[in-house]
KOLTORDO-916166 format. One record per residue (C-alpha): x, y, z; residue number from 0. Coordinates in steps of 0.001 Angstrom, whole numbers, plus 500000, padded with zeros to 6 digits. Layout:
// KOLTORDO-916166
      x      y      z  nr
      X      Y      Z NUM
...
//
This chain:
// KOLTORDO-916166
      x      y      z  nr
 500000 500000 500000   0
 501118 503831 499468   1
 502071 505332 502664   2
 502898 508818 500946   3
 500088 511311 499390   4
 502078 511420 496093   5
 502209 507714 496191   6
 498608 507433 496420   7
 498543 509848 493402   8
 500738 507493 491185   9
 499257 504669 491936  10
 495682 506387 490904  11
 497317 507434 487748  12
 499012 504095 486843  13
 495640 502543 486869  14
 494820 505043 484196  15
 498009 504744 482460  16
 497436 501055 482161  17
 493781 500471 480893  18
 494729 503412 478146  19
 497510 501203 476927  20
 495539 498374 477599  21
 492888 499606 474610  22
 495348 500763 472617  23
 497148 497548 472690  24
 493962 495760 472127  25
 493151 498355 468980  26
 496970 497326 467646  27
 496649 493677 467973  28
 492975 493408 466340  29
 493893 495744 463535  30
 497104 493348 462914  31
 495042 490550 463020  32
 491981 491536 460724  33
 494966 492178 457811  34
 496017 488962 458391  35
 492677 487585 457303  36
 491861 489908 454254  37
 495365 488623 452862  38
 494743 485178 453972  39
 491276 485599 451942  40
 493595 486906 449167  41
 491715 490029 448251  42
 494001 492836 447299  43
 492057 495217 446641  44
 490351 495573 450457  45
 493732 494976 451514  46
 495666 497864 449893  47
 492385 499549 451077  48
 493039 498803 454594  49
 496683 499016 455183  50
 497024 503056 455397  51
 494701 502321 458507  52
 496784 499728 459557  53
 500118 501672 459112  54
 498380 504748 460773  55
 497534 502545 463899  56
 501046 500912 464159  57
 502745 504051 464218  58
 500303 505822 466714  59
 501190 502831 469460  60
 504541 503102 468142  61
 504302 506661 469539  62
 502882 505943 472261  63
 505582 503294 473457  64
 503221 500499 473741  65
 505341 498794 470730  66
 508363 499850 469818  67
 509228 501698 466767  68
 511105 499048 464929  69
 508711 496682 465497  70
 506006 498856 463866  71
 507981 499528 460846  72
 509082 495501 460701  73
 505272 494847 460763  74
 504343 497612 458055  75
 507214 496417 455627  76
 506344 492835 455670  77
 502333 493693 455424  78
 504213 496094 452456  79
 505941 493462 450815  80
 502342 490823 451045  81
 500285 493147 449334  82
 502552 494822 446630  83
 504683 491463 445512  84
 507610 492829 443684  85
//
């Protein structure tokens, strides 16, 4: 338990902190997963549709901290190279 008044504070914020990263988490991991299934259905047109979204999203929890910023750019080039085979 918090014995200080500015511990109580923190710990009242850390909740906070957490279930904000908790839905944006949740938001990054769903939006990674639905563009796994339009390219599993093989529809490229939906899924060139869909991936400025996707890269939007990776980048704003990249910001965040919640992944870090070479992950999000790993995960945007290899959705990259899926959908416009070279």
């Amino acid at each position: 338990m918090p014995n200080t008044k500015s511990a109580i504070r923190r710990v009242r914020r850390v909740k906070k902190q957490t279930s904000v990263n908790r839905v944006r988490k949740s938001k990054y991991k769903s939006t990674v997963k639905q563009m796994e299934t339009i390219l599993k259905k093989g529809d490229e047109k939906s899924a060139k549709k869909f991936f400025p979204k996707l890269q939007s999203i990776l980048m704003q929890v990249a910001k965040k901290g919640i992944v870090s910023r070479k992950t999000a750019a790993r995960k945007i080039s290899r959705f990259s190279k899926k959908i416009y085979k070279r």
